[in-house]
Every structure is written in structure tokens, then in C-alpha cells.
C-alpha atoms as one frame of an Amber mdcrd trajectory, in Angstrom:
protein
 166.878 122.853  88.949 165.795 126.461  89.014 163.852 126.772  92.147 160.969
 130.044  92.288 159.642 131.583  95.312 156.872 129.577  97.038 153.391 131.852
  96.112 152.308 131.431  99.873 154.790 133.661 101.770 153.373 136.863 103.881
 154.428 139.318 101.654 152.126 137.665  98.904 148.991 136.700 101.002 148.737
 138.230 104.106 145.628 140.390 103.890 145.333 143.884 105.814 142.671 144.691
 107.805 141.864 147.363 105.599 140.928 144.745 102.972 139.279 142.084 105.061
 136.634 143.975 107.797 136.216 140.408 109.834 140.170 140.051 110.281 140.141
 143.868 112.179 137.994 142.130 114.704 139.843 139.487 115.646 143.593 139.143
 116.674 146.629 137.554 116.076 148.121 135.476 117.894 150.480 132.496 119.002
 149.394 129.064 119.014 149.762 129.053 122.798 148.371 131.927 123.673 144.916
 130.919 120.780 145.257 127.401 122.931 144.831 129.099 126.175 141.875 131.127
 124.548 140.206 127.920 123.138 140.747 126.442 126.572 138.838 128.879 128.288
 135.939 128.621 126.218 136.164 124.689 125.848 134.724 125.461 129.680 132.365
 127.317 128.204 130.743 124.855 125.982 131.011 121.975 128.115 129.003 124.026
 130.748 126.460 124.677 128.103 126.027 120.711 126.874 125.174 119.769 130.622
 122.608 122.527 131.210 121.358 121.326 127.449 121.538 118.182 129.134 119.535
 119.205 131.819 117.019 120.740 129.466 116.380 117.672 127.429 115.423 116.152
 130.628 113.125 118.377 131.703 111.796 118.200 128.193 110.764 114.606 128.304
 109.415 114.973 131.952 106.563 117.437 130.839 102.960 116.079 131.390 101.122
 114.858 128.285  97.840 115.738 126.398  96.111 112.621 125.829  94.688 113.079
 122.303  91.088 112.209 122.567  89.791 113.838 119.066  89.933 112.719 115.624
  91.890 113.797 113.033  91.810 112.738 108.789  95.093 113.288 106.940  95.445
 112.521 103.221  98.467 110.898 101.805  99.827 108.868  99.410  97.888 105.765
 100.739  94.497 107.639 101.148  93.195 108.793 104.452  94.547 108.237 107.943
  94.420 108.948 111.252  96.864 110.784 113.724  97.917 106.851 114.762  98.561
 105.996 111.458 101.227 108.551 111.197 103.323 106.514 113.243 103.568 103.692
 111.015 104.133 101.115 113.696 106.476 103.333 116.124 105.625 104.474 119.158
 107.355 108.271 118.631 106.276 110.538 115.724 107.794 113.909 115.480 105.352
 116.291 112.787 106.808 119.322 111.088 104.055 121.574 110.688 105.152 122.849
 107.257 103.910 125.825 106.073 102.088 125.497 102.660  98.325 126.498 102.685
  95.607 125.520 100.393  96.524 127.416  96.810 100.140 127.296  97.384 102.326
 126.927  94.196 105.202 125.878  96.640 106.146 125.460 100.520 107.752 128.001
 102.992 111.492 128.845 102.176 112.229 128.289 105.726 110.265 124.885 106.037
 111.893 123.899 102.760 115.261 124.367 104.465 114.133 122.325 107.770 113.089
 119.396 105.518 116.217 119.361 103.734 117.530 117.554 106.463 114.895 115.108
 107.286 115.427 112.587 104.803 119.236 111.603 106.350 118.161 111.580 109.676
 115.532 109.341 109.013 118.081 106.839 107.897 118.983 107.058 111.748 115.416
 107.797 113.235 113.264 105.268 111.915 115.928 101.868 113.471 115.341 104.084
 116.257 111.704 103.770 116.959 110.805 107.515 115.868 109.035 108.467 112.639
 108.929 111.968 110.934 106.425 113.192 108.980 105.175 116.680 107.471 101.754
 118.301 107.881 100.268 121.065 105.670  97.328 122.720 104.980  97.242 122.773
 101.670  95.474 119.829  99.614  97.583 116.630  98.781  97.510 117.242  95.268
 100.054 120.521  95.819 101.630 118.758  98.388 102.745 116.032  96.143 103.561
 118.557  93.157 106.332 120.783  95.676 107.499 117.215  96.911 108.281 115.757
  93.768 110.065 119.163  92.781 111.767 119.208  96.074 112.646 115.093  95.473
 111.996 114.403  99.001 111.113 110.835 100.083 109.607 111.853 103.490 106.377
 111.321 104.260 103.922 114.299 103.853 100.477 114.294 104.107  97.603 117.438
 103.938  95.362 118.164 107.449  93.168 120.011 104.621  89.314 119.718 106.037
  90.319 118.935 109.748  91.094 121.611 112.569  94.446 119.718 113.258  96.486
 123.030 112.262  94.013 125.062 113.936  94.116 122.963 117.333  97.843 123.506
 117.270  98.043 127.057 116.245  99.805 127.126 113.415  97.230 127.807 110.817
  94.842 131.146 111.824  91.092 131.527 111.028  90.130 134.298 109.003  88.448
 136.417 111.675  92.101 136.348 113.672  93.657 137.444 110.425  91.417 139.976
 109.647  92.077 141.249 113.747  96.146 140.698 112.377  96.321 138.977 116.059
  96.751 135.327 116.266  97.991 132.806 119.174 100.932 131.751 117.992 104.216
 130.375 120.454 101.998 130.203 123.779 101.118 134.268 123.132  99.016 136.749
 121.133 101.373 138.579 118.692 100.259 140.683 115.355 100.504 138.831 112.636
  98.883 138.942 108.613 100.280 135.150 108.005  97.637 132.422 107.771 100.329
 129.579 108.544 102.812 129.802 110.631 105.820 126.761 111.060 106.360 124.487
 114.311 107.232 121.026 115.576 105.251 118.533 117.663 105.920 115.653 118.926
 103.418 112.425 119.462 103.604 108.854 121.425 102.048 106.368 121.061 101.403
 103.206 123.661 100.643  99.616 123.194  97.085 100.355 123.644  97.227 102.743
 120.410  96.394 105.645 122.404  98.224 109.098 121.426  99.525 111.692 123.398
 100.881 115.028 122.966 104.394 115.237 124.651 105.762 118.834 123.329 106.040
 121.221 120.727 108.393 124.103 119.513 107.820 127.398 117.651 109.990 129.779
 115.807 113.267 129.649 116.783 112.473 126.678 118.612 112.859 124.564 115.402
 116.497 125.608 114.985 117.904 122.548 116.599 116.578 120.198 113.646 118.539
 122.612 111.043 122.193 120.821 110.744 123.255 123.414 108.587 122.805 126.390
 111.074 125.151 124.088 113.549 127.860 123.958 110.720 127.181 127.431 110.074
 128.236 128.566 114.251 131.247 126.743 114.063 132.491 129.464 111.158 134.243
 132.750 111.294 131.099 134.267 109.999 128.268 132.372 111.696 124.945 132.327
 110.280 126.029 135.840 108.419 122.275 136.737 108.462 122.601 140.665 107.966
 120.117 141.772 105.057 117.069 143.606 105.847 115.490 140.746 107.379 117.890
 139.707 110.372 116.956 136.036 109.573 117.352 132.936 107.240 114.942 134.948
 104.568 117.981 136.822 104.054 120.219 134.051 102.382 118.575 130.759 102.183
 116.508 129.484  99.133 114.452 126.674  97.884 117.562 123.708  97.348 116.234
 123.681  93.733 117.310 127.770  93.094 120.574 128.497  94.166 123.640 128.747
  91.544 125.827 126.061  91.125 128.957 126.869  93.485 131.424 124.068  91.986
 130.221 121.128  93.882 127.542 118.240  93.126 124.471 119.865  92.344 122.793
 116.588  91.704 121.109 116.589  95.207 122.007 115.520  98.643 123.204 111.593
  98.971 120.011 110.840 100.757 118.064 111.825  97.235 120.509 109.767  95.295
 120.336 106.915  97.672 116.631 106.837  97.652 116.491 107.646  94.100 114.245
 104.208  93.748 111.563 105.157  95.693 108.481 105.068  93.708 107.458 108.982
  93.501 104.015 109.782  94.519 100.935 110.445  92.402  99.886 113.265  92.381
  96.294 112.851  91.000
């Protein structure tokens, strides 16, 4: 049999680091000289998993704020309260997603949080800890952006109470006519009238509610699975438009091109595909 040669030798795929910018960067080496190098950092990262360890600890040992005022949320079964929310847990963690009253659709950002919600609440809710989104805007364009979206996680509208307010993520007028709000435990300039956070919420046998901690900004990062994919790559988050930041790349799940894999939705959508959807009247 005629034999050809194989299309994978150097001389027909080595690139030059003329052509490829990121492989000028880096070297070339052995495998036990890159073992040596991985080694070294392996020290690294285990180093950094106890202090995040020891963060997590001090995380849970914060005082609480018992929650002593009343709150109205409405959702797909009508009004509730703040207890409600839990739906018989004692742990409720509450993305406060950015979508104000008039809203055609959610943040970008938010939108990319929540993409992952739905999986981990496969885990989450065995595990005594419900997750639910907050917003601003009325229920009516909540529902309409969450049957677009075709989430199946709870989402309900603070529209009427001072719940965003209390936790300053939503900003009167008269702070964004000043463009100052308090926003991340400081006064920074802003012209937004939401911002995005996290909070988290127990509850204990006597029904009573307390505030245990919440997260702004970059603070939220750890509950985006796709930005700890991302860090494990040669390019990392590759967030270098104008922007410095996730505005520069990421879009509503519902808008970006078909790239040659599934674009039917994630397998939570398809395995929840039965859930009733929402009215939205």
C-alpha cells in the first residue's frame, strides 16, 4: 500500500511566533522541565484553596441582621413574603438581577450569572438552599425575559417595596440625579438606577429571617462557572475591548451565532423542558 506523509509533522503545523502573538509569550519546553513548572505552581494553588478555605469560614462567622421589616414580592403564585422565598429551606441565596420597571429585557451580565442557576439548583435545593431572582421591574416583564431566556428558576418582582432600595442595588432618583449612589459598602459616581449583587438569607425554625452576607460587583464572580473554565485556558477571560470586562464578549444565551455545537439550550432547559411556563398576564 502506498503510504503518504502524516499531515501533522512540524514542518506542516508548527506555527511561528510571528503568526500566533500568544505563542511569543510563552516557551517551549520539555515535559520535565513544564512538570517542574506545573509543580511549582501546584504550590501555588493549593496555598490559595486553604486561605479560600479560610475565607469561607470567616464568611459564615459574620454577625447577622435580623430582618424585622416587611417585604411583598410578586410571582408566579401571587404575593409573598421574604419567608416565602425560601420555600421550606432554611438558606435562600437572592440574585439581585438587574431589570427595572420598563425593561424590554434583563442585564447582559445578570443574564450570564443566571445561566448557571438552573444546574446548580439540581444540586442546591437536596441541599437545603434555594435560589431565587429579584428585580425591580413588574412581574409581567419579568415573566416575558424569562420565558425568552427559558429559565425555570424562580423570579419574582420587589416592584412597590423598598427591598432593592434597603439593599442598595436600586438608586432613588434624587441619588441619580447627584450621579452618586451607595453602592458595594461606598459612595461611587454612578448614572445606573440598578445595579447587580447577591444576598444571602436564613431562616430558623421559628420562621424568623436573617441577613447573613452579601456580594457586589466582582464579588458575584464565584457563581459564574464559565469564568472558572475560562482561567484554566491559554487565553483566560480574553476580556480586551474597550470595556475591560464581560460587556466586551458575552451576550444574552439567546444572540450569539451558532458555533457548531447544540444550540438547543443547556441540558438543564431540556431536562426541565416540562415545567409548566409561567403566565405572564
Amino acid at each position: 500500500m502506498r503510504t503518504t506523509q502524516a499531515m501533522n509533522t512540524p514542518s506542516n503545523t508548527l506555527s511561528s511566533p510571528q503568526q500566533d502573538p500568544l505563542l511569543a509569550e510563552h516557551q517551549v519546553v520539555s515535559r520535565e522541565a513544564w512538570t517542574e513548572a506545573r509543580k511549582e505552581l501546584l504550590q501555588k494553588e493549593k496555598e490559595h484553596t486553604r486561605r479560600y478555605d479560610a475565607l469561607c469560614a470567616q464568611r459564615r462567622a459574620l454577625p447577622w441582621v435580623r430582618m424585622d421589616k416587611a417585604y411583598t414580592f410578586e410571582g408566579p403564585n401571587g404575593p409573598e413574603s421574604l419567608s416565602d422565598l425560601f420555600e421550606g429551606r432554611s438558606q435562600l441565596i437572592i440574585q439581585h438581577f438587574m431589570m427595572g420597571p420598563g425593561w424590554k429585557e434583563g442585564c447582559t451580565g445578570c443574564s450570564f450569572l443566571a445561566d448557571h442557576i438552573d444546574c446548580a439548583r439540581l444540586h442546591l435545593e437536596p441541599h437545603d438552599v434555594t435560589v431565587v431572582a429579584v428585580s425591580r421591574a413588574t412581574y409581567p416583564e419579568i415573566a416575558a425575559f424569562k420565558k425568552r431566556m427559558r429559565w425555570q428558576f424562580k423570579w419574582v418582582s420587589s416592584h412597590g417595596s423598598d427591598f432593592n432600595y434597603d439593599f442598595n442595588v436600586s438608586f432613588p432618583p434624587k441619588q441619580i440625579a447627584e450621579g452618586r449612589a451607595f453602592y458595594n459598602y461606598a459612595w461611587s459616581d454612578t448614572e445606573e438606577e440598578e445595579s447587580p449583587g447577591v444576598s444571602v438569607f436564613y431562616r430558623d425554625p421559628a420562621n424568623t429571617v436573617y441577613h447573613t452576607y452579601s456580594t457586589f460587583s466582582r464579588g458575584q464572580e464565584q457563581l459564574v462557572g464559565a469564568y472558572n473554565f475560562l482561567d484554566l485556558t491559554p487565553k483566560g477571560r480574553n476580556e480586551n475591548g474597550p470595556n475591560l470586562n464581560l460587556m466586551d464578549w458575552v451576550k444574552h444565551h439567546d444572540r450569539y451565532q451558532p458555533t457548531g455545537a447544540s444550540s438547543s439550550g443547556c441540558c438543564c432547559h431540556q431536562n426541565q423542558s416540562s415545567t409548566k411556563e409561567e403566565s405572564v398576564s
